[in-house]
N, C-alpha and C positions, 0 to 999 in steps of 0.2 A: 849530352845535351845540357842544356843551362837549365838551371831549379829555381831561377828568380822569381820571388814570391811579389815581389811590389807592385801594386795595382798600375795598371795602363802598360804592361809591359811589352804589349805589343802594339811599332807602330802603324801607322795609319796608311790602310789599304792603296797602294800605287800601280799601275801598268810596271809591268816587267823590261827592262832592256837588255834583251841576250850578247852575249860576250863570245866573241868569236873564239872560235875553240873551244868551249864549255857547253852542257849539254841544259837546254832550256826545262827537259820533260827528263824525267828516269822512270821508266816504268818496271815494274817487281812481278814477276813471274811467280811466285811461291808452289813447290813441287816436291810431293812427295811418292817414289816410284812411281816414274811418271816415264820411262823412258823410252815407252811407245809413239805417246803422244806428243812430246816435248820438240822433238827436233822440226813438224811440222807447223808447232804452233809459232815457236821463235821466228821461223822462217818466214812464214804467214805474216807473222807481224812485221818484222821487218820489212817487208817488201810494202806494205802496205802503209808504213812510217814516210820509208824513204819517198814513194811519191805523194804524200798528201801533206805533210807535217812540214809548214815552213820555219821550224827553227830545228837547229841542233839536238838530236837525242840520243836518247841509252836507255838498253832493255838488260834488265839485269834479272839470272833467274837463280833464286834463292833455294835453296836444298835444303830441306826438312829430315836432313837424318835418312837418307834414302837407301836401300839397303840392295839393289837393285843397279843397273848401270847407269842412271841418272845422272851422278855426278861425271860419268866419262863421253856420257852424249853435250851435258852442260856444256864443259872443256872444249870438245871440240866445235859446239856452236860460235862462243867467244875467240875460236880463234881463227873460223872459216867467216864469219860476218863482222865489219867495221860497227861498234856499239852497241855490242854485246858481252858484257861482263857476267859471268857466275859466280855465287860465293857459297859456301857449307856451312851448314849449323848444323852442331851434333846431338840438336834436342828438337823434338818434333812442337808444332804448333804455327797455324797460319798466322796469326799475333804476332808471335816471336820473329816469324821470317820478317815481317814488314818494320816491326820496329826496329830492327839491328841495321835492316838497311836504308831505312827513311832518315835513322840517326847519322850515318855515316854519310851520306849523299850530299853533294852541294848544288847539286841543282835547285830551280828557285822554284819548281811544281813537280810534285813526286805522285804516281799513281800505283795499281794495281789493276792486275785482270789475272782471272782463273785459265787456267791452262789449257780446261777445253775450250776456251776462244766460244762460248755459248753466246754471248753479244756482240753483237756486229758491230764490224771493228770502225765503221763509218759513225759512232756514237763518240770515235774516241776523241776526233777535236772541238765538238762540242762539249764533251765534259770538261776537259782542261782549258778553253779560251775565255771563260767569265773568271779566273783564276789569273792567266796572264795580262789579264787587261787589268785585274785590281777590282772587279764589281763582288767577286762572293771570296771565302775563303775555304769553303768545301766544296765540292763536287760527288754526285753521287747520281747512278745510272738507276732508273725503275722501273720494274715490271708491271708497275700497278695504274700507269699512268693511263689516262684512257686511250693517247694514241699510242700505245707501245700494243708491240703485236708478240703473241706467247705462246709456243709450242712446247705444253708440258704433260704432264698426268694430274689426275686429279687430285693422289693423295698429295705431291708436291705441292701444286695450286692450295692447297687445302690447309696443309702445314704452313705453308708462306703467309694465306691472308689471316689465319687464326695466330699467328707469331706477332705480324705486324698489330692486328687490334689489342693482344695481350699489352703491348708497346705503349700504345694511343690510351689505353686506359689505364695503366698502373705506372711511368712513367710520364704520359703525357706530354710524348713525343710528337714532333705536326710531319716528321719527311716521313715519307711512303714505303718505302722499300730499305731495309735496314741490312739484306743478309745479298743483295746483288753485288756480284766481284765483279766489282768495275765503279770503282773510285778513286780520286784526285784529294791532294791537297797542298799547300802552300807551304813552304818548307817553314818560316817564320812561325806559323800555326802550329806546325807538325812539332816543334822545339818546345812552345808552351806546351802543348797536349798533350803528348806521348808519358811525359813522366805521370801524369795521371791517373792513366787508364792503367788498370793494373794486368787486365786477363790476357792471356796470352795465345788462346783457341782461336775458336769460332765465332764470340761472341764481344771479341777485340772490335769486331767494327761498330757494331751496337752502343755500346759505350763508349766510343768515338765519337759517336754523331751524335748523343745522347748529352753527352759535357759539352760536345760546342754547340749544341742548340741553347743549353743553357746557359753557358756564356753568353748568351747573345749574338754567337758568330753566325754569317750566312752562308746558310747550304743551298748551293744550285742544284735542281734535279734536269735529269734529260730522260726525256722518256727513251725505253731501246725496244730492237728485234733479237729474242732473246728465244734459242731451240735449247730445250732440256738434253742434259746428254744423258743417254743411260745409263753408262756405263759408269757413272760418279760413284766416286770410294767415299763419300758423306754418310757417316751410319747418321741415320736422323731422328732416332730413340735417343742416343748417347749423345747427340749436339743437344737434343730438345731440354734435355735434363740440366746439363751444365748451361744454357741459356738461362733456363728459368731460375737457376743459383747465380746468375750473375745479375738478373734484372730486379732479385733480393737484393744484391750488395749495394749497386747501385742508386735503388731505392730508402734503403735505407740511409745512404751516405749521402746523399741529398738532401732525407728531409730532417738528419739531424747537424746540416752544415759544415761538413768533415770537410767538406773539395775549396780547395782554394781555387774557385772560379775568378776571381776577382784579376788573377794573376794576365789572364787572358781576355781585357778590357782592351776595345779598340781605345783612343784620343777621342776628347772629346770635338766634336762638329765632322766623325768619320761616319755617323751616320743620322741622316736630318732628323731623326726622333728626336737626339739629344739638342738640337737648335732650341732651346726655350727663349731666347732672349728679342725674339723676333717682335717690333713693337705692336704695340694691340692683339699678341698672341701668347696664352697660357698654353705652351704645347705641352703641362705635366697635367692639367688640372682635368682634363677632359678623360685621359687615359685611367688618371685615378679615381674618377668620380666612376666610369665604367668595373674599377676594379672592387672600389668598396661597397657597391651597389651589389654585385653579385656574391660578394663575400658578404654581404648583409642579409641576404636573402637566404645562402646556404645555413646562417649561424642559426638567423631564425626557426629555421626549420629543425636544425636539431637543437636549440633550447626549447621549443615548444615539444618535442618528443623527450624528451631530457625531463620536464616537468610531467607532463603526460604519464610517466616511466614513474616519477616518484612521488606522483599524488594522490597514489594509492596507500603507498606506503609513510606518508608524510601529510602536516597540515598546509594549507595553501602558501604561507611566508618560509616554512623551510625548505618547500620543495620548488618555488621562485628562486629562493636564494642559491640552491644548489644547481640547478637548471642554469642560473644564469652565472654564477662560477665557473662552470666546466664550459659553457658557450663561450665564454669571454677572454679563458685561456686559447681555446682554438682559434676567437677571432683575430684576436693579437699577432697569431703566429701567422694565419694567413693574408692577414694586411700588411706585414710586415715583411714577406714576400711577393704576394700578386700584387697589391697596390704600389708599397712604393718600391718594390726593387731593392730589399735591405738582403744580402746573403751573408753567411758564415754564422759564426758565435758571437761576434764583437758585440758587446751592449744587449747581447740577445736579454738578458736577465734583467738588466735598466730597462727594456720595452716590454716586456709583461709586469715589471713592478707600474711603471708608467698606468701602461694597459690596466692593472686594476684600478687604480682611481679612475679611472673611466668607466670603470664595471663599476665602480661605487657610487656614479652618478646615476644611470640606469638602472642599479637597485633602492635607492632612494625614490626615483622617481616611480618606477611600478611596485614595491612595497608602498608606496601614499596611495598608490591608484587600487589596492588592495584593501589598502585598510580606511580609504572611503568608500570600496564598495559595499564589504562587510559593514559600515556604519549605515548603508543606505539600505539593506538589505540583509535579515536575519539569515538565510540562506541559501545564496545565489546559486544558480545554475552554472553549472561548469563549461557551458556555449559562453555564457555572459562573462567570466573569468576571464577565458582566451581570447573577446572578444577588447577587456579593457588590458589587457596585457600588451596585445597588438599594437593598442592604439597609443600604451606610455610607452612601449619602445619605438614606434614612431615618431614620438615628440623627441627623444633622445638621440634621434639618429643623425640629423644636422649639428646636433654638438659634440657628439662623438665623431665623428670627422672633421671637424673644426679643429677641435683637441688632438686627434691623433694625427694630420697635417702640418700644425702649425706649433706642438709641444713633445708630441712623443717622434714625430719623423721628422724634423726640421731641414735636417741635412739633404732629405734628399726632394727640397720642393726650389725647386728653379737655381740652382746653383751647382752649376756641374763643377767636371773636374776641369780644370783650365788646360789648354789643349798641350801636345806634347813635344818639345821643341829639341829638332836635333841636336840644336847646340848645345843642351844640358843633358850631360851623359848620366846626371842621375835617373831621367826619366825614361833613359831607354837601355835596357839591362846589355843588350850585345848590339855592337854598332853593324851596321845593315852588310851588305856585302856587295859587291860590284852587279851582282845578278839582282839585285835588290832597287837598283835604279829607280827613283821615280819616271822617268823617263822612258816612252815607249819608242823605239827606234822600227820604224816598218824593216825586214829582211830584207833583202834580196835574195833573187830566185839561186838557191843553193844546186852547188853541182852535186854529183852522187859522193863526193868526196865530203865538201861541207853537207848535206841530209847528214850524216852517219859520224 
């Protein structure tokens, strides 16, 4: 797969035009001694393709090192049904199965589904149709949605929604459902992304949907009808563990700017957020003012505990001053992502050098507010402290977003990236492919020949 690091690399979201003979959907079976259940699920699906799926497809089921007759039921699936392909991997991991064959695949929307066929398979063209049409570039099916209906056990239920909040709080992930086998994605997407994610288990999907949320890419969810199977070979002690070493890595490689997210940047006017130029409309200023407002509110809170912390142990100007040092580094770092949208290392160091004369302005002005009050007052009360502390970083705070808007973030206040034009092959790292069409061509109703 291509490793192009240069920002906007991917372009701009189009409906699909299927190519006769070429399969529109590949869907990935991933199976490990599975040989009971495999030859009914393939079947199932197929049958199920061929009458609902009005474009061209291929199911292909990927072998995990099977040690069992898997690979000779595979074989003969692919050769008893028209678009069905098998392939071997001689190293186990659900990751691994989908990235060898989403890399290899030229279809323009690549999916998966779990072998026990646990969601109903009437979810499967609404996960992939906001994909063919060009409105999202994920897909992903959920249990959690409120009309999705779940036949499970509780401990399951119970690991699931305590997995997902783990998600929602220490990543700060917004889709629902992270570990349902039954997702979609766009091959164009799947080229930037994949080199990415590095895990190659269980928790491959997690970190999938985790970097393209952060990219800014859009995930569609479909709520499904989803029956627990019992019989699943998922040890869920041994995934739980390696989950939560992977939502460390992850975490950590976020928030100290390791992921070349940038790589995987729609064009700019691919999504109306980026329209700033629209006249008598600031579409950045409104989003920012939201963002420094509540990153001013969390900094608050902990410089005021930050000071609280060391005014026991310090006189009121040294424990201002260290309070609002260690605030002022975290504000910088978090304006500098939630506000204006700055990712990676680039200039990280020029915007907390920046960031401190700005901290040097609000320690100027609450050290004055200090050392009037002490001249007004032999020995103030420490309500009355925090109460003028408040009120000189509230004077501060219109001009520290003034300053950090207009000197320390320049780049990123109404001046996008200018949009991305096929005819300049710099801007677009691999030239599209026939399945890639901007153009949506309606089907015609396929015989059992072209279904397959």
């Amino acid at each position: 797969m291509p490793t192009d690091t240069s920002p906007g690399a991917l372009p701009a979201r189009a409906p699909l035009a299927p190519v006769p003979g070429e399969p529109v959907l590949d869907v990935v079976i991933p199976v490990f001694n599975e040989e009971k259940d495999l030859g009914p699920c393939v079947r199932r699906l197929h049958d199920h393709l061929s009458r609902t799926f009005p474009y061209p497809f291929r199911i292909t089921v990927a072998d995990n090192a099977s040690t069992d007759r898997t690979p000779e039921v595979a074989a003969g699936l692919a050769a008893a049904l028209d678009g069905v392909r098998s392939t071997r991997l001689e190293e186990k991991g659900r990751g691994r199965a989908l990235r060898t064959v989403w890399s290899g695949s030229e279809a323009p929307v690549l999916a998966y589904m779990d072998v026990d066929l646990s969601t109903d398979l009437n979810a499967l063209l609404p996960l992939v149709a906001p994909l063919i049409s060009g409105h999202s570039d994920l897909a992903i099916g959920t249990r959690l949605a409120r009309s999705s209906r779940v036949v499970r056990g509780a401990k399951r239920e119970f690991v699931s929604r305590a997995y997902n909040l783990l998600l929602r709080s220490s990543l700060a992930a917004r889709f629902s459902d992270a570990q349902c086998g039954f997702k979609a994605i766009r091959r164009e997407v799947a080229e930037r992304l994949l080199p990415l994610v590095e895990d190659t288990g269980w928790f491959f999907d997690t970190e999938l949907l985790v970097l393209a949320e952060r990219a800014g890419l859009r995930i569609h969810e479909v709520p499904v009808d989803w029956v627990d199977d019992p019989d699943s070979t998922v040890h869920i002690v041994r995934t739980a563990a390696e989950d939560l070493k992977g939502v460390w890595r992850v975490g950590r490689a976020l928030a100290v700017g390791a992921l070349p997210l940038d790589r995987l940047a729609r064009p700019f006017g691919d999504d109306p957020r980026d329209r700033t130029a629209v006249p008598g409309v600031d579409g950045g200023l409104a989003r920012q003012l939201i963002g420094f407002c509540t990153v001013g509110i969390l900094s608050t809170v902990l410089y005021l505990a930050l000071y609280s912390a060391f005014r026991g142990a310090a006189g009121p100007q040294l424990a201002n001053g260290a309070a609002l040092l260690l605030s002022a580094v975290a504000n910088t770092a978090a304006n500098r992502r939630l506000t204006f949208g700055v990712r990676g290392r680039e200039r990280a160091v020029r915007h907390q050098a920046q960031g401190l004369v700005v901290f040097g302005i609000g320690l100027a002005l609450t050290s004055g507010s200090l050392a009037a009050l002490d001249a007004a007052t032999a020995a103030p009360a420490h309500s009355t402290e925090l109460a003028v502390l408040i009120t000189a970083n509230l004077a501060a705070t219109v001009l520290r977003f003034l300053l950090l808007r207009a000197w320390v973030f320049p780049e990123r206040r109404g001046t996008p990236e200018a949009p991305m034009s096929p005819a300049n092959p710099a801007t677009l790292a691999t030239p599209m492919s026939p399945t890639s069409s901007t153009s949506l061509t309606p089907p015609t109703t396929p015989t059992p020949e072209e279904g397959r």
